[in-house]
Steps between C-alpha positions, in 0.01 A plus 500: 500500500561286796717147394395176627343346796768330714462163482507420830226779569329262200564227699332615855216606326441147365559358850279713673184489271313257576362357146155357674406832611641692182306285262170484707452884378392355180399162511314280796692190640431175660704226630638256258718269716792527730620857449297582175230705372325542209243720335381651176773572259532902397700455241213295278178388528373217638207264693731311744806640696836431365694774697698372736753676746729364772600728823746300586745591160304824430445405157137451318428290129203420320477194344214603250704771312825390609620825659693539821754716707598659812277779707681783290373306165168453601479881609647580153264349326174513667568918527675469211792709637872493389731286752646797691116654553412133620766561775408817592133431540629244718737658708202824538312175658726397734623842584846459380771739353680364215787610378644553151878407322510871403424621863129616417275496792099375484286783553633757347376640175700287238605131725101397499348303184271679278175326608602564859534874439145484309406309822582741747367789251157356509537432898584876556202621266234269650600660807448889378208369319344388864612780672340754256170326567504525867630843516454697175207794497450363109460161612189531671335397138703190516414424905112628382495200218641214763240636751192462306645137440530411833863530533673685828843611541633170628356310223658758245830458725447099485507507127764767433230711298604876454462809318676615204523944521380712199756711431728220271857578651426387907659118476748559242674767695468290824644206331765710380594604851493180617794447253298298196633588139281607232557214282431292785144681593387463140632158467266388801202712321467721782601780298449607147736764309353795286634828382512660813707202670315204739169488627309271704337243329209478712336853584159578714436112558412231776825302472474111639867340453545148295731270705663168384467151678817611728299817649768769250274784371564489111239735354166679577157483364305858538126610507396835331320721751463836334280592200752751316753227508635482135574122567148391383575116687333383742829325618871535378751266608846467476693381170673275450850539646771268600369404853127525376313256249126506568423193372726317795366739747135462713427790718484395897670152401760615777247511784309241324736157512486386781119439527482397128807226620307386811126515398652353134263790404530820277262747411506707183334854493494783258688801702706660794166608661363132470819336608495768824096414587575110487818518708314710786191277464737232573531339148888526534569293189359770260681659235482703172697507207641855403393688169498159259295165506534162697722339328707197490824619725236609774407164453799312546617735766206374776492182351835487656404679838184309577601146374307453237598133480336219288581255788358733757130558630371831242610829626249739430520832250182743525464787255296795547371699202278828434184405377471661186554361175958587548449331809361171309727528243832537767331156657443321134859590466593352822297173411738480188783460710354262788675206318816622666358471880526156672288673725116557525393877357182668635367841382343777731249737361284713760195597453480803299826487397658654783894472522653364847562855611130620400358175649701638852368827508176355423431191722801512714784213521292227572319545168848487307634197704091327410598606106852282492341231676213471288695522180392271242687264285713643207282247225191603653557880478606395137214299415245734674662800291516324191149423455359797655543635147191286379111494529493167679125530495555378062594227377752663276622671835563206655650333230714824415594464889558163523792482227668812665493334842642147344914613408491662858361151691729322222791698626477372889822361616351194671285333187392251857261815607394568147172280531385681763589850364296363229218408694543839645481703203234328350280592830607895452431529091171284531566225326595128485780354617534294200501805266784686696733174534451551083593813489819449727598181285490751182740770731729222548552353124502894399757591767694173407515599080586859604810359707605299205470778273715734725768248515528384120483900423849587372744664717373925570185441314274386805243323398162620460548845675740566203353809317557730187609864621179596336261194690326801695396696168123365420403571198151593395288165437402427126146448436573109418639513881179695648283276291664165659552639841162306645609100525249320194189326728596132543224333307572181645362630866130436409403760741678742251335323192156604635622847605589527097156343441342738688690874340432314152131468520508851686726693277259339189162481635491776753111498426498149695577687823305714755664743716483271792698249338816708511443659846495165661828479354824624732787565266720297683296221400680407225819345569707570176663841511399574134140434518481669793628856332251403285187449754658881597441621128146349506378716796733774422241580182188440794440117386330342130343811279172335365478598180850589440650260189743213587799705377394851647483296853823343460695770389367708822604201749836506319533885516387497861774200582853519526755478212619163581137288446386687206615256242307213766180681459462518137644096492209413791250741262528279240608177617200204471276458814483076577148564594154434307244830421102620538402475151240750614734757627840361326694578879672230677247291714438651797622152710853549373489820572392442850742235549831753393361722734445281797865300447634873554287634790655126621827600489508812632259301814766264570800731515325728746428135655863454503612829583245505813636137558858642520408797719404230723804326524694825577290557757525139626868571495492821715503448806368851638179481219167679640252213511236748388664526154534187489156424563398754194725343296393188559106601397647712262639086323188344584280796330766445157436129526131534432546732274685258270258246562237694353730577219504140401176446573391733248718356232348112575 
C-alpha cells in the first residue's frame, strides 16, 4: 500500500485548483460582492443561496448549515471521497504526479484511490463497449435498434452508447489485461462471480454509459435486444457500487448543465433514447433518471445547477411522461414533490402518448422542440388528471370531482394565485365558483387537523398512516355492515321526504299506478342512494303486479333489491301515508299521487338543467370548443327548460 501524500504535493494541489471552477461542477454561481460568489448549498436544502466561496483564500462556507473548508474538503464531501482520493482526483485534473512518503508512484496499480481505479475501469469499458458497436459482426442488432430510432454513428459516438458481446467473458478478460483486479471489476458491478469464475455483467445488450456531473463514467444502463435473452428486463442497470448511487445520478446531466445553468431550464424525460432525441432536436437541457424514480436528490441537485432561487425570476422544470395510466401516475408523483421547486413545473404529454424519441421518428425535431414549449403547467396537468376520473356531465361527478381537485389547488405554493386557480377550476368541472372556493376552504381546515395530528402523534408512531401489520387483511362484511352500507335518506331534505312519499304509496298501493307512471321515471331521479336501489327493485320485478297482495308485492321489490334496503322497504310498506283516500276505491287520491310524481320528474329536470348548464360552462372555458356543439347544446338547455315548465304546469 502506498504511504501518504507529501504534503507539499498536498499543498500544490490546493494552490493550483481553482475552487470557483471546482465547485461550479455541482452547483451554479453568481456574484456576491467584491471577490465572492454564492449559490445553492449541496450540502442541504434550501430556497435562497447561502453558499458562499472566496477565490481569493480558496476556501468556501455556507452560512445556512454552517459547513466550510478548503477545495480538498469540498471535493471530499460533495464525492464523498476519503482525503487522499480528494487529492488524487485533483491532481488527475490538473495533470499532476504526486508523490507518496513510502515512494509509491500515481498510476500504477496500488498508488491510485479506490474510486479512481473504479473510475478508470468504467472509462476503459465504455470504450470497448463503443468500439464493439461500431465494429462487431454481432452488433449489427444493436446499430439495427439505434437506426430505426433515428440515431447514426456520430450520434451513438456523441453519447458514448455501445454494445455489450454475447459470449459473457469479452470485458472481463479485457479489463483484466488492462491490469484491473477481480475484486475491483466486481466492486464497480461490471463483473459478477459464479462457479466458473467472472463474467460480464451485461451480455447481448445496447449499453449507454451513466456519467456524473464531472463527465467520470460510473455505471451503465443496458437495453435487451434479443428474444432468448434469459434477462427478461427491458433495462438492467448498474448496482449500486461505491462510485454509483442512482438516486444522485441523471443520465446526460454531464452534457446537460450548461444549458440547464444558462436557460435556468431543465427538462426531465423517461430514458436514454428520450434524453438522445431531445439533445439532437436541440433540447440540450434534457435528462433522464436511471432505473429508479424522480426523487428528491435529483431535485436538489438542479436546483443547485439552474438557480432555483426564491429571490430570482422562476427557472423553469418541464417533465415529459408516457401517456398511459404509469405515465400519470410518475407525473401525480412528481406533483407530490413540486413543493420543493422555487421554480415553475410544466408537464409534456404528446398526443398519443408518444415518448420524445417516438415523437422524433414520427414528426421530426421540430415537433419535439413544439412539445417542451407547449408544456403545460404542473397544477394543471394535476387538476386535468384528477378529475378526468369523473362523469362531469352528473352532478355527483362534479361534485365527486370537485373535492378531489380542492387539496391539489389548496396545496399551491402562492395562496395570492389561488383565487384564480379557483376561478379556473370551477370553469373546467362546470360549476360555480362559489362552490369550489367551499370545497378548497374544507381541503385547508382538513389538511391543517391532519398536520396537527402528525405532530402530536408520539415519537415512531406517525400519525394517521400508523397501521396494524394486519390493516391490509379485510375481513368479510357482517350482514349488520351490508345492511348499513347505503347512508339513511336525510328526511330533512324535503325533496327526499317526497321521494319516501312516493315508494310508500307505491310499495302499498301499487294498484294506484299505471305503467306509464314508472316509465316516466329515470332511476336517477331519486336523489337518496337507498331509495334509489329501491326504484331498481321496483322495475327489476317489471313495475306494480295488479292483483298481487300488499305483502306478495313487497316481498318481490325486496327480493329483487339489494341486501342493504331490504329492511327500508318493509319500514316504507308499512309506514302511514300523510295523504287523504277515494272512499270509492280506498287508493290514495289521485292529486297526491300526481303531485309525488311530478316533484320527482322535477328533480331529475333540473339536474339535467344543471348538468347541461355545466357542460356549458366547460365549454365557455375551452377555448378551442366547436361552436356547432355548442350551438346543440345550447337548444339541447332551451328544449329541457320547457320541458320543466310543462312539468309544473301540470302540477298547478
Amino acid at each position: 500500500m502506498p504511504g501518504r501524500i507529501k504534503a507539499e504535493d498536498v499543498a500544490l494541489v490546493k494552490e493550483r485548483s481553482s475552487i470557483e471552477d471546482v465547485v461550479r461542477e455541482h452547483v451554479t454561481l453568481r456574484p456576491a460582492g467584491p471577490g465572492s460568489m454564492k449559490g445553492l448549498c449541496p450540502f442541504h436544502d434550501e430556497k435562497t443561496p447561502s453558499f458562499n466561496i472566496r477565490s481569493t483564500v480558496g476556501a468556501w462556507h455556507c452560512f445556512g448549515c454552517g459547513e466550510g473548508g478548503d477545495v480538498i474538503s469540498f471535493v471530499q464531501k460533495v464525492e464523498h471521497l476519503t482525503f487522499s482520493e480528494a487529492v488524487e482526483r485533483l491532481a488527475q485534473k490538473l495533470g499532476m504526479e504526486l508523490t507518496y512518503e513510502e515512494g509509491g508512484r500515481p498510476g500504477t496499480g496500488e498508488s491510485l484511490g479506490r474510486r479512481s481505479r473504479l473510475v478508470e475501469a468504467h472509462r476503459v469499458a465504455q470504450e470497448f463497449y463503443h468500439h464493439a458497436l461500431l465494429n462487431s459482426p454481432e452488433a449489427r442488432i444493436g446499430r439495427d435498434f439505434l437506426r430505426e430510432r433515428g440515431f447514426d454513428s456520430e450520434a451513438a459516438k456523441r453519447f458514448g452508447v455501445g454494445f455489450a458481446p454475447r459470449g459473457g467473458e469479452e470485458l472481463s478478460r479485457h479489463l483484466r489485461a488492462k491490469g484491473f483486479t477481480d475484486e475491483e471489476l466486481t466492486l464497480g458491478g461490471l463483473s459478477g462471480r459464479g462457479s466458473r469464475g467472472l463474467y460480464d455483467r451485461f451480455r447481448g445488450r445496447l449499453v449507454w454509459p451513466i456519467r456524473d456531473i464531472t463527465g467520470d463514467t460510473v455505471g451503465f444502463g443496458a437495453r435487451r435486444l434479443y428474444e432468448d435473452d434469459r434477462i427478461a428486463a427491458k433495462y438492467l442497470n448498474t448496482s449500486e457500487t461505491p462510485i454509483y448511487t442512482k438516486g444522485r445520478v441523471l443520465y446526460g446531466l454531464d452534457a446537460a448543465k450548461k444549458s440547464i445553468a444558462g436557460e435556468r431550464k431543465a427538462v426531465i424525460v423517461e430514458g436514454y433514447t428520450d434524453v438522445m432525441a431531445c439533445h439532437l432536436a436541440g433540447i440540450e437541457g434534457a435528462v433522464a433518471t436511471c432505473g429508479t424514480s424522480f426523487g428528491v436528490d435529483h431535485i436538489k441537485m438542479l436546483r443547485r445547477i439552474m438557480r432555483d432561487e426564491a429571490d430570482l425570476a422562476p427557472a423553469k422544470v418541464v417533465f415529459t411522461f408516457d401517456g398511459d395510466a404509469a405515465g400519470q401516475k410518475a407525473a401525480m408523483r412528481a406533483f407530490g414533490e413540486d413543493q420543493r421547486w422555487a421554480s415553475q413545473s410544466f408537464v409534456a404529454v404528446a398526443d398519443g402518448g408518444m415518448d420524445p424519441c417516438e415523437l422524433r421518428i414520427a414528426k421530426g425535431d421540430d415537433a419535439v422542440r413544439h412539445l417542451i414549449d407547449d408544456a403545460v403547467p404542473m397544477f394543471e396537468f394535476a387538476v386535468r388528471t384528477t378529475i378526468a376520473r369523473f362523469d362531469l356531465s352528473t352532478a355527483e361527478g362534479r361534485v365527486q370531482g370537485m373535492r378531489a381537485a380542492a387539496p391539489i389547488v389548496n396545496s399551491i405554493r402562492d395562496s395570492s394565485m389561488r383565487p384564480e386557480y379557483i376561478r379556473t377550476v370551477a370553469g373546467w368541472i362546470g360549476v360555480e365558483v362559489e362552490q369550489v372556493q367551499a370545497e378548497v376552504g374544507r381541503a385547508q381546515r382538513l389538511a391543517a387537523r391532519d398536520a396537527k395530528a402528525e405532530a402530536d402523534a408520539p415519537a415512531g408512531q406517525g400519525g394517521r398512516t400508523q397501521q396494524r401489520p394486519d390493516a391490509d387483511i379485510v375481513p368479510e362484511p357482517s350482514i349488520e355492515e351490508v345492511r348499513s352500507s347505503l347512508p339513511a335518506p336525510d328526511l330533512r331534505d324535503p325533496v327526499v321526504f317526497a321521494e319516501r312519499q312516493l315508494l310508500q304509496t307505491l310499495l302499498q298501493y301499487p294498484d294506484s299506478f299505471d305503467t306509464s307512471d314508472i316509465d316516466a321515471i329515470v332511476p336517477d331521479a331519486f336523489t337518496a342512494p337507498a331509495h334509489r336501489a329501491i326504484f331498481d327493485g321496483v322495475r327489476g320485478v317489471g313495475g306494480p303486479q295488479r292483483g298481487a297482495s300488499t305483502q306478495a308485492w313487497a316481498d318481490a321489490v325486496a327480493e329483487a333489491a339489494p341486501l342493504s334496503v331490504r329492511s327500508l322497504v318493509s319500514e316504507l310498506s308499512v309506514a302511514p301515508l300523510p295523504t287523504r283516500f277515494d272512499k270509492a276505491t280506498g287508493l290514495p287520491e289521485r292529486r297526491y299521487i300526481d303531485s309525488l310524481l311530478v316533484r320527482v320528474q322535477e328533480v331529475a329536470l333540473t339536474r339535467k338543467i344543471g348538468d347541461a348548464m355545466s357542460a356549458m360552462r366547460r365549454m365557455a372555458a375551452d377555448p378551442h370548443n366547436d361552436p356547432a356543439t355548442a350551438r346543440a347544446l345550447s337548444g339541447e338547455l332551451q328544449d329541457l327548460q320547457r320541458e320543466l315548465a310543462q312539468l309544473r304546469d301540470r302540477a298547478s
